[in-house]
N, CA, C and O atoms as a GROMACS GRO file, in nm:
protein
  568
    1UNK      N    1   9.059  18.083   9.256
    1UNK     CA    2   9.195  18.109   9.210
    1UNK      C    3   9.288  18.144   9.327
    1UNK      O    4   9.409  18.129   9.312
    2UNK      N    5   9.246  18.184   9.428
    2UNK     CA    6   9.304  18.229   9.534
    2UNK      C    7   9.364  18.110   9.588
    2UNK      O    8   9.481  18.110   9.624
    3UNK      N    9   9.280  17.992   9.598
    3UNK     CA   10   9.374  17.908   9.672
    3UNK      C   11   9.472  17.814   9.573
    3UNK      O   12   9.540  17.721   9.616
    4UNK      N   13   9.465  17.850   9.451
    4UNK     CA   14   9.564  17.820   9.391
    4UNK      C   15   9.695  17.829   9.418
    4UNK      O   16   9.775  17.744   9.380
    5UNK      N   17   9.729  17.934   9.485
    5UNK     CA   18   9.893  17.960   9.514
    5UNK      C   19   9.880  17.940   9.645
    5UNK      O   20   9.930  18.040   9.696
    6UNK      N   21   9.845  17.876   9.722
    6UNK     CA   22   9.857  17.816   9.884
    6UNK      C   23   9.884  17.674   9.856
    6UNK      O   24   9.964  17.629   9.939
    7UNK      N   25   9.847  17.589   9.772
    7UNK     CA   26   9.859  17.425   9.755
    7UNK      C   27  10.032  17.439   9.737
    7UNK      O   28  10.101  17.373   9.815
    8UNK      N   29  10.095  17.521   9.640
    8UNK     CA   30  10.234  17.502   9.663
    8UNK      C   31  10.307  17.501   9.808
    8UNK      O   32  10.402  17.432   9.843
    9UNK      N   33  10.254  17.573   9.862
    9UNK     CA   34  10.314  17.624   9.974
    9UNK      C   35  10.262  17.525  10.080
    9UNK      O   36  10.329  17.493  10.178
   10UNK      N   37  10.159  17.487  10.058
   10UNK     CA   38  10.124  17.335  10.172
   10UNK      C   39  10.192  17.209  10.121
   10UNK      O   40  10.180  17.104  10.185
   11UNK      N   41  10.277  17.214   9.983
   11UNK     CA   42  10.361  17.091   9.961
   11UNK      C   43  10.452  17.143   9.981
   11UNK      O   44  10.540  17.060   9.960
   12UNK      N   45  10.502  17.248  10.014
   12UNK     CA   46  10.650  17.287  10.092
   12UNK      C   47  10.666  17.244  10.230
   12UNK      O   48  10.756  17.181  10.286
   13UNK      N   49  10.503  17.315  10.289
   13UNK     CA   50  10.537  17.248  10.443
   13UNK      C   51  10.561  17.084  10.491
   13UNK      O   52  10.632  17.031  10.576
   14UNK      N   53  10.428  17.016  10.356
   14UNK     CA   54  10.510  16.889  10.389
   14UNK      C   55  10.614  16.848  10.363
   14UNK      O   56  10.634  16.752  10.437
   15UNK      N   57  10.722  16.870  10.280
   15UNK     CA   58  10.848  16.870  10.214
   15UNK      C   59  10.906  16.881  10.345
   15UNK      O   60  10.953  16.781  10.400
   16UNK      N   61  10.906  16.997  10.402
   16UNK     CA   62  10.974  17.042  10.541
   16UNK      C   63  10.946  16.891  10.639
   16UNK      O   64  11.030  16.815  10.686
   17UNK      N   65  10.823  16.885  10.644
   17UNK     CA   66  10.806  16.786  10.742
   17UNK      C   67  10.895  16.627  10.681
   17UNK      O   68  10.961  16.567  10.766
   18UNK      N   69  10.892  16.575  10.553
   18UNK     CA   70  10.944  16.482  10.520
   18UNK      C   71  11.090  16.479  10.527
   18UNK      O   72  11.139  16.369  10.499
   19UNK      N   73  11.194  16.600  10.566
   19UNK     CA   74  11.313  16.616  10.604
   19UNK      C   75  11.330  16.610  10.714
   19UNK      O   76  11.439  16.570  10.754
   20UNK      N   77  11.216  16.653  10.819
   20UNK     CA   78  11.276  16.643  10.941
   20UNK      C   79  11.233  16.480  10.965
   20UNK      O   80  11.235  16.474  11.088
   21UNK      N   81  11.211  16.400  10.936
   21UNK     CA   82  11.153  16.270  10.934
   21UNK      C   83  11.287  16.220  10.872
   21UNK      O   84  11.355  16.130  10.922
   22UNK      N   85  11.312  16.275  10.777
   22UNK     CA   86  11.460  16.191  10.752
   22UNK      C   87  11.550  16.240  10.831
   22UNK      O   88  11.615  16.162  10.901
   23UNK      N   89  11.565  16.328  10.836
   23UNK     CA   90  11.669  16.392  10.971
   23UNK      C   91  11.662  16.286  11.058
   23UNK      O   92  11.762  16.218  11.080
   24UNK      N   93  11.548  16.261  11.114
   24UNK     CA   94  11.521  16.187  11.285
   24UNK      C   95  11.601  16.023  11.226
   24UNK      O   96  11.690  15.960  11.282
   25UNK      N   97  11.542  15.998  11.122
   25UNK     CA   98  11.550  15.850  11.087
   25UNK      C   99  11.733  15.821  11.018
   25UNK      O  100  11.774  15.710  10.983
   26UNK      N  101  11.797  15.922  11.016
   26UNK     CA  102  11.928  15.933  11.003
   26UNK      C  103  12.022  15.948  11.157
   26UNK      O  104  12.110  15.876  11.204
   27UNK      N  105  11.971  16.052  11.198
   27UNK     CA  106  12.023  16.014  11.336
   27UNK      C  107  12.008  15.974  11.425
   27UNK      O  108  12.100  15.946  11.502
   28UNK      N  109  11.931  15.964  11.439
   28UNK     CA  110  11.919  15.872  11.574
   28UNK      C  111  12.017  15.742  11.568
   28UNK      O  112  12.115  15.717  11.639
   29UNK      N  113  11.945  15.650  11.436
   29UNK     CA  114  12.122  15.549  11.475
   29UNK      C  115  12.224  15.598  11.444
   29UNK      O  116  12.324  15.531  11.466
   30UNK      N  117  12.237  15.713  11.390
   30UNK     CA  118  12.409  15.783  11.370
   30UNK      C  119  12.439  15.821  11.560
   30UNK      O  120  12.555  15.838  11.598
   31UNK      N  121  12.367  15.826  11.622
   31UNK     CA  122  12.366  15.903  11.792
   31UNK      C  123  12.393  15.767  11.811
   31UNK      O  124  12.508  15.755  11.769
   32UNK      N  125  12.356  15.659  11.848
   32UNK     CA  126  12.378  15.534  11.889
   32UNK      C  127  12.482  15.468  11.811
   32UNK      O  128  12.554  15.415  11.896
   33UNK      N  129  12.536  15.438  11.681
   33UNK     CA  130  12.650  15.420  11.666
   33UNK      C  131  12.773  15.535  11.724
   33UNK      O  132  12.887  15.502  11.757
   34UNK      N  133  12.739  15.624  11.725
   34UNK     CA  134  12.833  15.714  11.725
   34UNK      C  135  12.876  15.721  11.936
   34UNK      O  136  12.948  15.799  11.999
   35UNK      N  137  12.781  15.586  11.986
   35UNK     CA  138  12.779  15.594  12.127
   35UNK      C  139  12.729  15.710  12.249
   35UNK      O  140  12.760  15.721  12.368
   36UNK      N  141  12.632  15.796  12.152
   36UNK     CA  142  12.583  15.862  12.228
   36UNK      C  143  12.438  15.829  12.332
   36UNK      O  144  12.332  15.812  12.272
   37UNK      N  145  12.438  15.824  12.433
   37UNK     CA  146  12.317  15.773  12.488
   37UNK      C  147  12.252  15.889  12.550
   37UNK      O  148  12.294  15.952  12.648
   38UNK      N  149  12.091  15.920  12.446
   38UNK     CA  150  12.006  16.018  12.433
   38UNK      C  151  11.948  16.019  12.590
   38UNK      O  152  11.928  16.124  12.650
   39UNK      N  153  11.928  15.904  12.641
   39UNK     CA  154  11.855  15.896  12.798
   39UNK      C  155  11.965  15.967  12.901
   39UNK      O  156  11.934  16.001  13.016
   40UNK      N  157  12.083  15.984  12.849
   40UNK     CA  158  12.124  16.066  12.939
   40UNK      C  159  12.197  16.216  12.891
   40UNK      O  160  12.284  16.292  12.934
   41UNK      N  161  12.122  16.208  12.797
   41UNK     CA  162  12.219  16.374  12.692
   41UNK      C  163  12.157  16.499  12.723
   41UNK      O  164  12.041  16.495  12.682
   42UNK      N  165  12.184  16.609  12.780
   42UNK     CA  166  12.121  16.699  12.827
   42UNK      C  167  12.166  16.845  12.746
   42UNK      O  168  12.279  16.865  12.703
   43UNK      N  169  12.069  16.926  12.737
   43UNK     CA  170  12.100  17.019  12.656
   43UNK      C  171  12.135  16.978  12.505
   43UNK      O  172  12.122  16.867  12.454
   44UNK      N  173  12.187  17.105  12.444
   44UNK     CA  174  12.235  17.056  12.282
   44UNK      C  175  12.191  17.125  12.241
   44UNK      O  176  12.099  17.195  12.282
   45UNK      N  177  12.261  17.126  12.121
   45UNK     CA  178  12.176  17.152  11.975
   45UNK      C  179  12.212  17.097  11.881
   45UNK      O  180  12.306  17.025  11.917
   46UNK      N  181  12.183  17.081  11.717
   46UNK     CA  182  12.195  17.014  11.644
   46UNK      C  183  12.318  17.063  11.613
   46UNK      O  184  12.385  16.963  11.585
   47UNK      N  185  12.389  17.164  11.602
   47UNK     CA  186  12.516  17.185  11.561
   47UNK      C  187  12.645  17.133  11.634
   47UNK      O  188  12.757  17.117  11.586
   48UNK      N  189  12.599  17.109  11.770
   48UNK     CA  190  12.683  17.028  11.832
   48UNK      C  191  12.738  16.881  11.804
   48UNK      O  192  12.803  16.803  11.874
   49UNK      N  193  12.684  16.873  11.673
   49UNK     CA  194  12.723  16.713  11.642
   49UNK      C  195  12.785  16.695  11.528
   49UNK      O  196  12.815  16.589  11.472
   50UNK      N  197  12.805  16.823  11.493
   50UNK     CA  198  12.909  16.880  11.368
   50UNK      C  199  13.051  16.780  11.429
   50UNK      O  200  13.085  16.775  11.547
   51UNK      N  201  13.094  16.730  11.355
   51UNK     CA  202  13.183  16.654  11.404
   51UNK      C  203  13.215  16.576  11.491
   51UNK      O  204  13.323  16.563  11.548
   52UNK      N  205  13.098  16.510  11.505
   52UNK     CA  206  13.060  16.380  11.566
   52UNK      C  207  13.021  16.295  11.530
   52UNK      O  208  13.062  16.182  11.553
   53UNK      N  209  12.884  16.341  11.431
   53UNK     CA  210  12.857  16.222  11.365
   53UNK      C  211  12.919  16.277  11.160
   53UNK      O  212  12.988  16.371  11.122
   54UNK      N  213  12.856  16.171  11.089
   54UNK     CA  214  12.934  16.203  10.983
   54UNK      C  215  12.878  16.310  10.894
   54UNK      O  216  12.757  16.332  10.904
   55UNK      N  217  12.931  16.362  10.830
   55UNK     CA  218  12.901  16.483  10.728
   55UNK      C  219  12.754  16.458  10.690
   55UNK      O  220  12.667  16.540  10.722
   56UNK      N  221  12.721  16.331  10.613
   56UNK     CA  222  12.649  16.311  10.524
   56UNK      C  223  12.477  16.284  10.605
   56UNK      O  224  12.362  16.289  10.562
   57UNK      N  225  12.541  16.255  10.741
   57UNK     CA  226  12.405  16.246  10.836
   57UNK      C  227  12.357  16.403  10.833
   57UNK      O  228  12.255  16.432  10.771
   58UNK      N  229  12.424  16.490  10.893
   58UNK     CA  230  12.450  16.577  10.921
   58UNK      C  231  12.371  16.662  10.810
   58UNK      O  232  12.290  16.748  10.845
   59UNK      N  233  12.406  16.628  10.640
   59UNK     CA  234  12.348  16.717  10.580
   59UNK      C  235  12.170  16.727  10.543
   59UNK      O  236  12.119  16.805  10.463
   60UNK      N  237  12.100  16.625  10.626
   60UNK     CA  238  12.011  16.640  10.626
   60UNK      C  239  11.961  16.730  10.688
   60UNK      O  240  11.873  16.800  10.636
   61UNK      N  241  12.008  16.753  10.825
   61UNK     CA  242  11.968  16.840  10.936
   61UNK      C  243  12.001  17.001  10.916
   61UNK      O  244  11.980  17.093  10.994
   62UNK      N  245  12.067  17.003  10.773
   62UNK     CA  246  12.079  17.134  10.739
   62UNK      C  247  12.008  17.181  10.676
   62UNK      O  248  11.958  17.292  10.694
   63UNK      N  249  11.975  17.071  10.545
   63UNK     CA  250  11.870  17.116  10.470
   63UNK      C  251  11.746  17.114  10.560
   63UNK      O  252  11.674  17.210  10.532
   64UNK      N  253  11.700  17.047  10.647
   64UNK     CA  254  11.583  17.111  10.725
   64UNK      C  255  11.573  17.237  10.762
   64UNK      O  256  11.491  17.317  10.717
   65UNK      N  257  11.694  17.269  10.881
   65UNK     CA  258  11.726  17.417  10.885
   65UNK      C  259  11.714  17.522  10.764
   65UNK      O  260  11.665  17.635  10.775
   66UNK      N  261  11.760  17.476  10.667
   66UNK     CA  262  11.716  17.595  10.520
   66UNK      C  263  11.552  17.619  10.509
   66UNK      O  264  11.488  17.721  10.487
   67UNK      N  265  11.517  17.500  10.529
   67UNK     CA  266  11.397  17.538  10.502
   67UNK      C  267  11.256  17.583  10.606
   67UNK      O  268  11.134  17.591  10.593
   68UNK      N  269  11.363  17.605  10.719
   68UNK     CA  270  11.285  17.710  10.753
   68UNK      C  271  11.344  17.823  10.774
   68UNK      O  272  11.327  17.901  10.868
   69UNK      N  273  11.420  17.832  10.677
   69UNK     CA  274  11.474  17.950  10.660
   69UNK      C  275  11.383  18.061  10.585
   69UNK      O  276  11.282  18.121  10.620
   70UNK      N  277  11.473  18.064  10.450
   70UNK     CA  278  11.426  18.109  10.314
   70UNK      C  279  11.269  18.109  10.280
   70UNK      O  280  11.200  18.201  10.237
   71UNK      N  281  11.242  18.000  10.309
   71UNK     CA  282  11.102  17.981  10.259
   71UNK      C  283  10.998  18.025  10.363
   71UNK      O  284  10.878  18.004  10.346
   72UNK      N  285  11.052  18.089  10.474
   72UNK     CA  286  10.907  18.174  10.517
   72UNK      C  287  10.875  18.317  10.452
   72UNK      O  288  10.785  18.396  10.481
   73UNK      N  289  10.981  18.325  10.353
   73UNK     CA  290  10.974  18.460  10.312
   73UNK      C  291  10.843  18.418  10.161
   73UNK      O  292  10.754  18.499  10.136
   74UNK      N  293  10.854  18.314  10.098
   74UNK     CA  294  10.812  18.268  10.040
   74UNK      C  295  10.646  18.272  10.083
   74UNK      O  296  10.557  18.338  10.031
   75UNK      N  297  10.639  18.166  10.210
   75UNK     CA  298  10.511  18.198  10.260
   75UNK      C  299  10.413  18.272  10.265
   75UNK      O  300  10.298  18.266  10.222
   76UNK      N  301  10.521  18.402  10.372
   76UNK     CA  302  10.456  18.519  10.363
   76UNK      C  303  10.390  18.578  10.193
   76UNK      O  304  10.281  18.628  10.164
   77UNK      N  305  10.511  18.545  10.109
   77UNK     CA  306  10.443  18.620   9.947
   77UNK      C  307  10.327  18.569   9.937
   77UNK      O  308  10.231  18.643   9.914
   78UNK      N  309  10.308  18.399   9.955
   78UNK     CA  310  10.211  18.342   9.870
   78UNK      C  311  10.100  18.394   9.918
   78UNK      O  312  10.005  18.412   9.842
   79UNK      N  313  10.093  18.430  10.067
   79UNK     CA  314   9.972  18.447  10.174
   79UNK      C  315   9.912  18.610  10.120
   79UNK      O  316   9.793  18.622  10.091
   80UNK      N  317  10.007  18.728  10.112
   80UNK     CA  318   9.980  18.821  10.078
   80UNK      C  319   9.932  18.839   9.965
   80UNK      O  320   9.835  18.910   9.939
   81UNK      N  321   9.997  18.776   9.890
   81UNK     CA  322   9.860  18.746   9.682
   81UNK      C  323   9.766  18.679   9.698
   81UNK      O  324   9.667  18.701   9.628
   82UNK      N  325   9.764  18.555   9.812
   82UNK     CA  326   9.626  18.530   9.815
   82UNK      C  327   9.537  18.627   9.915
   82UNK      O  328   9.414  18.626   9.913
   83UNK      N  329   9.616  18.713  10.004
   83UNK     CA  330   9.471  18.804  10.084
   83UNK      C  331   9.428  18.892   9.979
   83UNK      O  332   9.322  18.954   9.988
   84UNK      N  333   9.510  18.901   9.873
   84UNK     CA  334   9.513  19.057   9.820
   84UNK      C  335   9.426  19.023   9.694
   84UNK      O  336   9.384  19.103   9.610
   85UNK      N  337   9.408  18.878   9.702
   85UNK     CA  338   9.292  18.810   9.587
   85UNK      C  339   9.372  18.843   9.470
   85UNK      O  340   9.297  18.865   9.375
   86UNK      N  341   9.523  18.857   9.433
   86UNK     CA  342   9.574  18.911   9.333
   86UNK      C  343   9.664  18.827   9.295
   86UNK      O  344   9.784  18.848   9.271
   87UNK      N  345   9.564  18.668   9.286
   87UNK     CA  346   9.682  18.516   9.185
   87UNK      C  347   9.626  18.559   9.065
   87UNK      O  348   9.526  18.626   9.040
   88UNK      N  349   9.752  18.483   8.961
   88UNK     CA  350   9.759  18.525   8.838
   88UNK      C  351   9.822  18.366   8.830
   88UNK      O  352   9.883  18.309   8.920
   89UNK      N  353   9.784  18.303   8.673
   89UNK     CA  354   9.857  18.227   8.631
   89UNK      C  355  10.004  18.199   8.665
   89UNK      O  356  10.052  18.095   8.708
   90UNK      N  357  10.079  18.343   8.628
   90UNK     CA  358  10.192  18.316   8.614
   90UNK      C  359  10.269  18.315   8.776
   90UNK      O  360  10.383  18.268   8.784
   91UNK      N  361  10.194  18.373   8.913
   91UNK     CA  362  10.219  18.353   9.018
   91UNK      C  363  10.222  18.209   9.068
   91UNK      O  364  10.319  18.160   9.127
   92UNK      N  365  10.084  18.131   9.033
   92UNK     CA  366  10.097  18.008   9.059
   92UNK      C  367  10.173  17.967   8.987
   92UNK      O  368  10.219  17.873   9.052
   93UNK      N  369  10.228  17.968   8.888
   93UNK     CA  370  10.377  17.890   8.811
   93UNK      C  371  10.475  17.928   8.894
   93UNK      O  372  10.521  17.840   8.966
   94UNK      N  373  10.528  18.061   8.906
   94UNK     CA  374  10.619  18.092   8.984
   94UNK      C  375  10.628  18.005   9.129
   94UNK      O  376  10.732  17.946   9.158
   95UNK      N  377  10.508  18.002   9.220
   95UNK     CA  378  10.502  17.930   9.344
   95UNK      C  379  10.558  17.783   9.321
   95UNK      O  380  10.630  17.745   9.413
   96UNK      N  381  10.543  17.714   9.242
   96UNK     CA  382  10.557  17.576   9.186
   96UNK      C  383  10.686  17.565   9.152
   96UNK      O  384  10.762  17.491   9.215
   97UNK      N  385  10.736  17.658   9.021
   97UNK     CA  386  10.852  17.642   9.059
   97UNK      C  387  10.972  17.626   9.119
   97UNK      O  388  11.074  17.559   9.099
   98UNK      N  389  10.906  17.761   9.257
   98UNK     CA  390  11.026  17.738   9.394
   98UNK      C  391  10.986  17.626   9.396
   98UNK      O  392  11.038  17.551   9.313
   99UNK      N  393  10.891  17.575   9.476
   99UNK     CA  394  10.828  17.461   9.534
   99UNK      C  395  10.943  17.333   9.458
   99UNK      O  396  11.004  17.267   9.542
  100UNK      N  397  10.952  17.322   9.409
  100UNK     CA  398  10.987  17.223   9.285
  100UNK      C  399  11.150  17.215   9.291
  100UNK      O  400  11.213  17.116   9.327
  101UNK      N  401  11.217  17.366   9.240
  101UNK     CA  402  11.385  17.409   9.324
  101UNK      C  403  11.398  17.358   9.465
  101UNK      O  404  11.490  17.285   9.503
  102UNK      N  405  11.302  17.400   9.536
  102UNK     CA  406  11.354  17.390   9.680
  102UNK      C  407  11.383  17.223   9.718
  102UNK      O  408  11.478  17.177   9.781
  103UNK      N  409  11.280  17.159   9.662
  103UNK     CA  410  11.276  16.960   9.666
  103UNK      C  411  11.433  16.973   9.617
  103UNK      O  412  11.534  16.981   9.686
  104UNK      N  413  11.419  16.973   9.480
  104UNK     CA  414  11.590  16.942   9.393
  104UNK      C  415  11.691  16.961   9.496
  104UNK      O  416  11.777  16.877   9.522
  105UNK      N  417  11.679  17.072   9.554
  105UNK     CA  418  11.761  17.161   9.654
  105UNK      C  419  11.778  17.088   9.747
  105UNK      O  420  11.888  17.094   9.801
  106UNK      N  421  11.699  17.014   9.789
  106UNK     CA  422  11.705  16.923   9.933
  106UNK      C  423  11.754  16.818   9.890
  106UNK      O  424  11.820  16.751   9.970
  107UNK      N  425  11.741  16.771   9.758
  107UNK     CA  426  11.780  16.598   9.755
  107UNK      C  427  11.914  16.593   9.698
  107UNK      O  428  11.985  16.492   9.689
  108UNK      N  429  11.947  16.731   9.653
  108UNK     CA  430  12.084  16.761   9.629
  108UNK      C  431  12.172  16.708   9.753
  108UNK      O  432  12.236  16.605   9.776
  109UNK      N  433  12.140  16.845   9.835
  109UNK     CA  434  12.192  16.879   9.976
  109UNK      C  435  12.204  16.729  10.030
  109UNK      O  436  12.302  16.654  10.039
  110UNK      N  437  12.047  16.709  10.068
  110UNK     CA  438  12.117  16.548  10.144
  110UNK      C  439  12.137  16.430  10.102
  110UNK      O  440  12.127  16.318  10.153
  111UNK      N  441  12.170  16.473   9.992
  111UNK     CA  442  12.216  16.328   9.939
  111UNK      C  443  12.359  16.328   9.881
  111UNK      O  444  12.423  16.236   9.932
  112UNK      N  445  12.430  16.399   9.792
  112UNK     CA  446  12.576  16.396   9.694
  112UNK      C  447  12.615  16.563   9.781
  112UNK      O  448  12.734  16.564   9.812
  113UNK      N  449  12.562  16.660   9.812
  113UNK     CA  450  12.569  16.804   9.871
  113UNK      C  451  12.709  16.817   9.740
  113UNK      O  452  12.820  16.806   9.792
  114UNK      N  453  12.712  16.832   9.631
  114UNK     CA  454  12.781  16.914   9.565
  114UNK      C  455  12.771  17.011   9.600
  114UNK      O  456  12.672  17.027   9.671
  115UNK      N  457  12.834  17.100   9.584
  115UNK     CA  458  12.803  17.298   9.605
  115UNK      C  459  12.786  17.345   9.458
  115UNK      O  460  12.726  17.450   9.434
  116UNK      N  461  12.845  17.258   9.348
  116UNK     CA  462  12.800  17.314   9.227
  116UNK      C  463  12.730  17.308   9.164
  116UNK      O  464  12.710  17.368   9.058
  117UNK      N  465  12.646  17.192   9.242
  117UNK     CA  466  12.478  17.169   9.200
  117UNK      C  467  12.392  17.248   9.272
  117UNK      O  468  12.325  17.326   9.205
  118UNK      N  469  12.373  17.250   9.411
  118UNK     CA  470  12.393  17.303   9.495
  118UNK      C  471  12.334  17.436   9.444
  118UNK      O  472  12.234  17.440   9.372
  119UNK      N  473  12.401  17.540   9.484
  119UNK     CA  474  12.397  17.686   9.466
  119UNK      C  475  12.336  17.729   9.334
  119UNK      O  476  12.255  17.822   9.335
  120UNK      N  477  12.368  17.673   9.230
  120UNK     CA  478  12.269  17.707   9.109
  120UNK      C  479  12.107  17.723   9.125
  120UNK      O  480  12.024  17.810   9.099
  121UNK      N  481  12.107  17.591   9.184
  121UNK     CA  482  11.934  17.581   9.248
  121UNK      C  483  11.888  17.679   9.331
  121UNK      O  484  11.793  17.753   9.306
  122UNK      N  485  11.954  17.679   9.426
  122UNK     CA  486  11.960  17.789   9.523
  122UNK      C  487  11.912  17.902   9.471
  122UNK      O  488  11.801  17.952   9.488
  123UNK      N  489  12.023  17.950   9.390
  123UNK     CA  490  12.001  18.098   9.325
  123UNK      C  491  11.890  18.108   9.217
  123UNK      O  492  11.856  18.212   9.161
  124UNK      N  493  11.843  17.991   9.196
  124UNK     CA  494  11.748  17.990   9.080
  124UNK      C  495  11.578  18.026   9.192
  124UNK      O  496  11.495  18.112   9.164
  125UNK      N  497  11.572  17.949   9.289
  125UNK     CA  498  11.505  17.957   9.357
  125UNK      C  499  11.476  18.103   9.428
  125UNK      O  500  11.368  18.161   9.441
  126UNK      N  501  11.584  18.136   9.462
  126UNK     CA  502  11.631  18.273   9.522
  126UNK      C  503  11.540  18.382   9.427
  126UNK      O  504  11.455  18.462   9.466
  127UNK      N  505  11.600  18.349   9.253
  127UNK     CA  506  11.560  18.482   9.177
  127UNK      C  507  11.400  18.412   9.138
  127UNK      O  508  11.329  18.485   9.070
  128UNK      N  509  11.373  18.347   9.158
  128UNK     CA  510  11.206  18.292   9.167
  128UNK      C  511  11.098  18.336   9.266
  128UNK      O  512  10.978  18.338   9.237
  129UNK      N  513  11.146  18.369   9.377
  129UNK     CA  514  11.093  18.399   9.503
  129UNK      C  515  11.103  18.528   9.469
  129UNK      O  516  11.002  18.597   9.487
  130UNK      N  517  11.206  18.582   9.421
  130UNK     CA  518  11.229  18.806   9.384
  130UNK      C  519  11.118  18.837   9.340
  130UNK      O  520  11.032  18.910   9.389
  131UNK      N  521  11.121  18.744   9.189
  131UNK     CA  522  11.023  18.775   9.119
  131UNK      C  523  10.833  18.784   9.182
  131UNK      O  524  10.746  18.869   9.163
  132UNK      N  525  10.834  18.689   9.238
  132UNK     CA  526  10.672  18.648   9.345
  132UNK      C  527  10.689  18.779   9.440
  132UNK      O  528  10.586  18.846   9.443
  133UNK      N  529  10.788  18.826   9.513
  133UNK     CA  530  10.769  18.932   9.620
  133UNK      C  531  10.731  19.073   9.553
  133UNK      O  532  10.650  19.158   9.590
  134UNK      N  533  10.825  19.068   9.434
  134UNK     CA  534  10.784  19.180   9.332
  134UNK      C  535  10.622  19.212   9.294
  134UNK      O  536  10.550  19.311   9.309
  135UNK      N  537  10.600  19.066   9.233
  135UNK     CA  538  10.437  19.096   9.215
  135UNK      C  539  10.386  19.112   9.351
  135UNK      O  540  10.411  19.232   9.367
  136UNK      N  541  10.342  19.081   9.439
  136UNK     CA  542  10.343  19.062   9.515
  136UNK      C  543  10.305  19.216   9.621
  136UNK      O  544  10.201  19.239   9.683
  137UNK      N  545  10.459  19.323   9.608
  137UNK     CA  546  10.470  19.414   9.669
  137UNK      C  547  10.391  19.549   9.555
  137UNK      O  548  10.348  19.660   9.584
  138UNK      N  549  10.397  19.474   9.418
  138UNK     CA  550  10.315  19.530   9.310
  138UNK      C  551  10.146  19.541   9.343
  138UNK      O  552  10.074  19.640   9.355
  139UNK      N  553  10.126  19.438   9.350
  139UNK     CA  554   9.970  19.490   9.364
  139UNK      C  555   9.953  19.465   9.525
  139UNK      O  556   9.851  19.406   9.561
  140UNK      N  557  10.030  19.499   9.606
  140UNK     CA  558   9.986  19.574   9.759
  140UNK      C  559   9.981  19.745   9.733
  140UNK      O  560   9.920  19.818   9.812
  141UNK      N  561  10.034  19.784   9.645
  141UNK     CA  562  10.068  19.906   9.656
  141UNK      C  563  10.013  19.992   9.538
  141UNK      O  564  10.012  20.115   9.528
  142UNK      N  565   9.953  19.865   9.426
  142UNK     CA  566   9.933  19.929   9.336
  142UNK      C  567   9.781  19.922   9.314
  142UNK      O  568   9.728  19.984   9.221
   0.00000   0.00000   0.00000
């Protein structure tokens, strides 16, 4: 049962990895149309291209950044219920669910980036993850 609530969290990391894969496969020809030549580009960062290349390239490379955001906090929960041998049904639902928000969340973001689709997810995800840290900080202590 323990490694029940780690499989979510290893389809998050690949999730992560399948954004930065679209990230790469978005810009790079957005860098070459946009006439940038990488063999001679020094320094940077990804925010530096905030208004260079177009929005919609761009919002991929954010939603990557989110997700390694938010979701190490996530991590950490899933890792601590599984040391603490203290999964429960309803934890592994909970894990799945983010798991599940956070995708929506990304294909939102890089694809239409409404904000009013957008942020609902977000916050749904947000009070999904409360709930997991809760249990979570519950039976560390209890």
């Amino acid at each position: 049962m323990k490694a029940d609530i780690l499989a979510p969290a290893a389809v998050l990391v690949l999730w992560t990895i399948v954004m930065l894969v679209w990230t790469a496969a978005t810009r790079l020809p957005a860098l070459k149309a946009a006439g940038i030549d990488m063999s001679k580009a020094v320094g940077g960062r990804g925010q530096d291209l905030e208004g260079v290349l177009p929005a919609n390239i761009n919002w991929k490379a954010h939603n990557y950044a989110h997700l390694v955001e938010q979701p190490t906090l996530f991590y950490a929960t899933v890792a601590i219920l599984a040391i603490m041998g203290q999964v429960s049904q309803s934890s592994v639902a909970l894990a799945w669910a983010y798991v599940a928000l956070r995708i929506v969340h990304s294909l939102v973001q890089a694809t239409v980036n409404k904000i009013a689709w957008r942020f609902p997810i977000f916050v749904a995800s947000s009070l999904v993850l409360l709930a997991l840290a809760v249990m979570a900080l519950m039976r560390t202590i209890g």
